[in-house]
N, C-alpha and C positions, 0 to 999 in steps of 0.2 A: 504494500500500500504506500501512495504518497503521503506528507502529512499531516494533511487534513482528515481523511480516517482515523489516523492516530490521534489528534486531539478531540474527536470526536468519542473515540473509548475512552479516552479518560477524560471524559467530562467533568466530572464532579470533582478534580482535580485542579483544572486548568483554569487560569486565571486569563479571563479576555477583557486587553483593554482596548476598548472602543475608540477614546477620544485619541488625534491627530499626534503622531512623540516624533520626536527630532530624530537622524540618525546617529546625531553625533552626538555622544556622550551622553545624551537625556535618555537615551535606550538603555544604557543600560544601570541608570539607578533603577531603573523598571526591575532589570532582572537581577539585579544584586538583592533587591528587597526579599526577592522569593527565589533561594539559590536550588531551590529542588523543588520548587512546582513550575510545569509548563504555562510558558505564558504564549499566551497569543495575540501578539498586534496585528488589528482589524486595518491599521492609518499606518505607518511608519514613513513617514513623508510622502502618502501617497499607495503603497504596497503593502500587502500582510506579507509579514515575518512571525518567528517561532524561536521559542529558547528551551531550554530548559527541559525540554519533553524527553529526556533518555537521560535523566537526573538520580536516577535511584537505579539500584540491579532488580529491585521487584520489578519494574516498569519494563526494563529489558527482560527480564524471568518470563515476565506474565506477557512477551509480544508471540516468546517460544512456545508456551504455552509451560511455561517450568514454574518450579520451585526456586527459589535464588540460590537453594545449595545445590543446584543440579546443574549449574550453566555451567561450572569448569571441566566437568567433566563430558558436556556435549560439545563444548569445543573444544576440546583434547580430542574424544574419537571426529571431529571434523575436520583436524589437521590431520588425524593418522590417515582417514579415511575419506578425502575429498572425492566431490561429484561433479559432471560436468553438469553446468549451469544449462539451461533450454534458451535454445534462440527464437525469439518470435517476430512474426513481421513487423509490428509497429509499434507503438507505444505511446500514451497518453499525450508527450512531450516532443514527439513530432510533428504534431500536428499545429503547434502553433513556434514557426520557427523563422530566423530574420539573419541578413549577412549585414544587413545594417545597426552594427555594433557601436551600442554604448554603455560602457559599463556603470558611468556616473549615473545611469538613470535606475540602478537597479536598488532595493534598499540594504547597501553593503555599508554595516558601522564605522564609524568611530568608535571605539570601546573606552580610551584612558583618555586622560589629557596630553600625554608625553607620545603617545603613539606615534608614528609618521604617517598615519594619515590612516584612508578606511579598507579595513580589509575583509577578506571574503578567508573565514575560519571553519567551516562546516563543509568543506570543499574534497571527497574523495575524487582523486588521483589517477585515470585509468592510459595506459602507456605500454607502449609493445614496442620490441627491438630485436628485430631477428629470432622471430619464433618463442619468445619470450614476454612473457603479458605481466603486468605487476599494477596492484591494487595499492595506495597510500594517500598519507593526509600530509599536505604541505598547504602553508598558509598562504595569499596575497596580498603583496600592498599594488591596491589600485593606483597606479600611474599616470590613464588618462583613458580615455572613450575606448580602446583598445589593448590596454596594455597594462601591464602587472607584474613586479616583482617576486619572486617568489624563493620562499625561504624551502631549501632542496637540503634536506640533511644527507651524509654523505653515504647514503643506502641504494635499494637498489633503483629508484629512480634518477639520483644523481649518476648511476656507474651509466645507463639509459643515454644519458645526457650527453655524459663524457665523448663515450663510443660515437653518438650521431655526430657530435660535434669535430672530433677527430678525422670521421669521414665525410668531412663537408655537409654534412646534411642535416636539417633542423627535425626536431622529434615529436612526430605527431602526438597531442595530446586529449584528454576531454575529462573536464572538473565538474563530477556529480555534487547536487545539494537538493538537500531534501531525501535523504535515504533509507530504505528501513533500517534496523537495529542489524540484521544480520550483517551488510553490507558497510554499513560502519564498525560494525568487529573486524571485519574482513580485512576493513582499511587500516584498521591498527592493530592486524597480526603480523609480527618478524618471524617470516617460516624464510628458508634457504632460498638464493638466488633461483630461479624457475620456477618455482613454485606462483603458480592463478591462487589467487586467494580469491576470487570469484569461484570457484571451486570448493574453497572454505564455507563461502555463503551458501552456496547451494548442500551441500553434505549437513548444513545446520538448518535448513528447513526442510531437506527430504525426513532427516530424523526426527524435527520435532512437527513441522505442520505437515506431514506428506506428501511433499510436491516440489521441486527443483526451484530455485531463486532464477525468473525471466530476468537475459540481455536482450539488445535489440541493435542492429546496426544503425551505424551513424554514419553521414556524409564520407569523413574521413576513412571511412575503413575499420576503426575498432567500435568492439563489441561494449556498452555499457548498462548498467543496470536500466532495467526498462519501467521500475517506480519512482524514478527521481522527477523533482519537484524542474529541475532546471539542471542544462549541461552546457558548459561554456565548451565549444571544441576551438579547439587551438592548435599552436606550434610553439615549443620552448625553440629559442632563436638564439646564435650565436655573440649574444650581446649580456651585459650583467650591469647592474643598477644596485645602485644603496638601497637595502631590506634593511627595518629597524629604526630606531627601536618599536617595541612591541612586547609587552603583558605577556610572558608564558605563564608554564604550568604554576610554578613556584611564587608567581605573583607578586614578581617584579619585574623589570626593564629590561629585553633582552639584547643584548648590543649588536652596532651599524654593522651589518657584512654586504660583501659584495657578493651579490644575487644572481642566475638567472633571471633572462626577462620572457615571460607570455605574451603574445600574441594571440588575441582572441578574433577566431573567423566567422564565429557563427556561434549566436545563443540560442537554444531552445528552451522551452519553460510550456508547463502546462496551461491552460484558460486559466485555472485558480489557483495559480501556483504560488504555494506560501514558503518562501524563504529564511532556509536555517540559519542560525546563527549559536556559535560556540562560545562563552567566556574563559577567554585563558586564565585558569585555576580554579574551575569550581566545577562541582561535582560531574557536570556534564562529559566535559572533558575528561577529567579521571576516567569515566569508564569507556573510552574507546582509546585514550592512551595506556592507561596502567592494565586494566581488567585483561584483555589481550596478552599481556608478559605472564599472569598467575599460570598458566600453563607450561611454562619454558620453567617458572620454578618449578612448579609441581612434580615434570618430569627427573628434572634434574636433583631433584632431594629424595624420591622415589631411588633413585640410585644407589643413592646412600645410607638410607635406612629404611628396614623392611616394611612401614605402613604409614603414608600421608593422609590425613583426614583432609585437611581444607588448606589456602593461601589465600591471603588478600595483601594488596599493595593499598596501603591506607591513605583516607583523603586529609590527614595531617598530616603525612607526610609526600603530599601532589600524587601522592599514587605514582609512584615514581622512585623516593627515596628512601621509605620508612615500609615494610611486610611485617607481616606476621606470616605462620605456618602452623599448622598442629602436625602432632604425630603422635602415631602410637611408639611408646619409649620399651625399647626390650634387653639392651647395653647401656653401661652408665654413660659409653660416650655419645652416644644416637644426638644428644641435644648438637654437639660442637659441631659433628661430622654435617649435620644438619644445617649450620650455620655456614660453614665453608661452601658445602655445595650449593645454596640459595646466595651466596656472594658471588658464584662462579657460573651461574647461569642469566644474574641480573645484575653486568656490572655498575650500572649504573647506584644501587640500590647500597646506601653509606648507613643503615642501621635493619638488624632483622632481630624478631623477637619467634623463639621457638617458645611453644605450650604444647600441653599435655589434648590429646583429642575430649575430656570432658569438657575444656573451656571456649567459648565459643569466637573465633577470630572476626567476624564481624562487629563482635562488642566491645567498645573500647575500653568501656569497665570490667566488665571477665579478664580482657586480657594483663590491665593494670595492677588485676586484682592476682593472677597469676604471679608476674614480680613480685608486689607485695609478698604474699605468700611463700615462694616457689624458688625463689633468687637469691643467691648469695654471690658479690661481686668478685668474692676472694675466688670462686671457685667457679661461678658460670659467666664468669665474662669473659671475652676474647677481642681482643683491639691489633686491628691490622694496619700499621702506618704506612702512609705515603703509596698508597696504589691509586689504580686509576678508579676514576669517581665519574660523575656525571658533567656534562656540559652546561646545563641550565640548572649546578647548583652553584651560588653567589657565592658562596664561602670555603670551596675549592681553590687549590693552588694549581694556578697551570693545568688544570684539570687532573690535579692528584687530589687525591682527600684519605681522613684515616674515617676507619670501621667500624663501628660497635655490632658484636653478635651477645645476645642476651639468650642464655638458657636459662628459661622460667620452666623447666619442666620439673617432677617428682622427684629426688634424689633413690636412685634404685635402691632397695632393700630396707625403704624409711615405714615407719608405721602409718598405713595409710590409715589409719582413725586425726592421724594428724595434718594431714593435707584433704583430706575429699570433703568434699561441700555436705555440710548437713543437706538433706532433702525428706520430703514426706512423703 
């Protein structure tokens, strides 16, 4: 579905404001007031726009038709086991489409004061290079009726880039917005170079709705989701412009780099196309940048010790640099070994707290409460100096940082009358 459906199921949820809001900056007190209900602007200078609607993992759970404890593990078996996506003739979004390109008329934010200007954050990524098709989210700074900066981290859309560039040739592109939830995980899963993660989407709605995730071809030649609200298709061009500053995840000022630049050829958008919009650091975000990695740990502490209950990349720490993990504990060192292998699967991630599988890692008080409890510094702590850390943390050197791993789990062979929760 596009997303209007979607804010039509959660109605009783969703906050619609009616009267006329600026794009710039007035948008988004709107959406800061309400960091986890979908808001829906009727006016945004003119256009409906949409926030906040994929702000909780029930909201995502309940699109699967899941439980919130069930999504890591249906996108786990939709990495192991991806589906080809169904190609269909046409699509909502073809049929109202224009080579007479402006982008200043579209309603793309201002979000901060400090920003470089308005950018287009909800934007998945579709890009093919030699047999090779790749699903991601990179940001735009609007440049001018055509054109947009764009922030290309060095994965595989930049390798994309490289290569056309190398061989004279500009890389055809097309920026989904307005996506379901499958297709927005899709776009912020890190699976190996070749890997469709359009593939992903599809393997996570054959298994939970029964029925493959529709593309549809575009003018250009690639294949893209066929429920998006609006597709810019374009060309990344042999040219790079000042990106930046810009509000990431951590919720501060990301600094000036030099950018690729988009060229935009052609917009399509449906008759009632309501446009998305991401706030850099708030919940919404988290779950289509961090929720995506719980998996990469999952697997990778599964290695290590014989039974993972749950992961979550938490929204104190941007879902990004702060996890938790449960496990079930069977060796005294299960908590350490645990901590190493969730450092070595999420570099990025500068603090992880192991628990015991009774306490529940969505809850920030369980898990606190676990410490409290469960932790002694002299003996489950483990600090790793001077390794590689994150990019978009402000308090990294040169992009090194140290590590805290916290074993809050049972000390094996303690009397459990002294650790388990009373219960009735």
């Amino acid at each position: 579905m596009a997303l209007r459906p979607w804010l039509d199921r959660f109605a009783n949820e969703t906050l619609t404001v009616r009267e006329r809001v600026g794009r710039e900056l007035e948008v988004t007190r709107r959406i800061l007031a309400y960091p986890t209900t979908p808001v829906h602007f009727l006016n945004l200078d003119g256009a409906e726009a949409a926030a906040n609607v994929w702000s909780t993992r029930d909201r995502v759970a309940a699109s699967l038709n899941l439980a919130k404890d069930a999504l890591l593990p249906k996108i786990l078996d939709a990495q192991a086991h991806p589906k080809d996506a169904r190609v269909v003739p046409t699509a909502e979004f073809t049929k109202e489409q224009t080579t007479d390109v402006d982008l200043r008329d579209l309603p793309i934010p201002k979000l901060f004061p400090k920003d470089a200007g308005r950018y287009v954050t909800a934007g998945v990524w579709v890009a093919e290079w030699q047999g090779v098709r790749n699903l991601s989210f990179h940001r735009i700074l609007l440049l001018g009726k055509d054109r947009g900066a764009c922030r290309i981290v060095p994965r595989h859309l930049r390798h994309m880039y490289n290569e056309a560039t190398n061989a004279g040739q500009e890389l055809p592109v097309a920026v989904c917005i307005g996506l379901d939830p499958w297709n927005l995980l899709a776009g912020g899963t890190s699976v190996e170079y070749g890997v469709d993660e359009s593939r992903i989407a599809s393997a996570l709605t054959e298994s939970c709705l029964g029925k493959p995730a529709d593309v549809v071809r575009i003018k250009n030649g690639l294949t893209v989701p066929a429920e998006a609200d609006y597709v810019l298709e374009g060309r990344l061009i042999n040219e790079t412009h000042d990106e930046g500053p810009f509000v990431d995840a951590v919720r501060t000022y990301d600094r000036v780099r030099k950018e690729p630049v988009l060229v935009v050829d052609r917009i399509y958008r449906r008759k009632d196309a309501i446009f998305h919009i991401i706030v850099g650091g708030l919940d919404e975000h988290f779950m289509f940048m961090g929720m995506p990695r719980e998996p990469v740990i999952y697997q990778a502490v599964s290695r290590a010790v014989p039974h993972v209950k749950a992961v979550r990349l938490t929204e104190g720490g941007c879902a990004w640099l702060h996890g938790v993990v449960s496990i079930r504990k069977q060796h005294q060192g299960d908590g350490k070994n645990a901590i190493m292998a969730a450092f070595g699967a999420h570099t990025s991630m500068k603090q992880v707290v192991i628990v015991d599988e009774d306490v529940d890692v969505f809850d920030d008080r369980d898990v606190e409460w676990a410490i409290a409890t469960r932790f002694q510094a002299d003996r489950g702590l483990v600090v790793l100096h001077d390794v590689r850390g994150s990019s978009i943390d402000p308090s990294a050197r040169d992009g090194f940082t140290s590590k805290m791993g916290i074993d809050a789990t049972r000390p094996m062979g303690a009397d459990p009358t002294m650790f388990d929760k009373a219960t009735l």
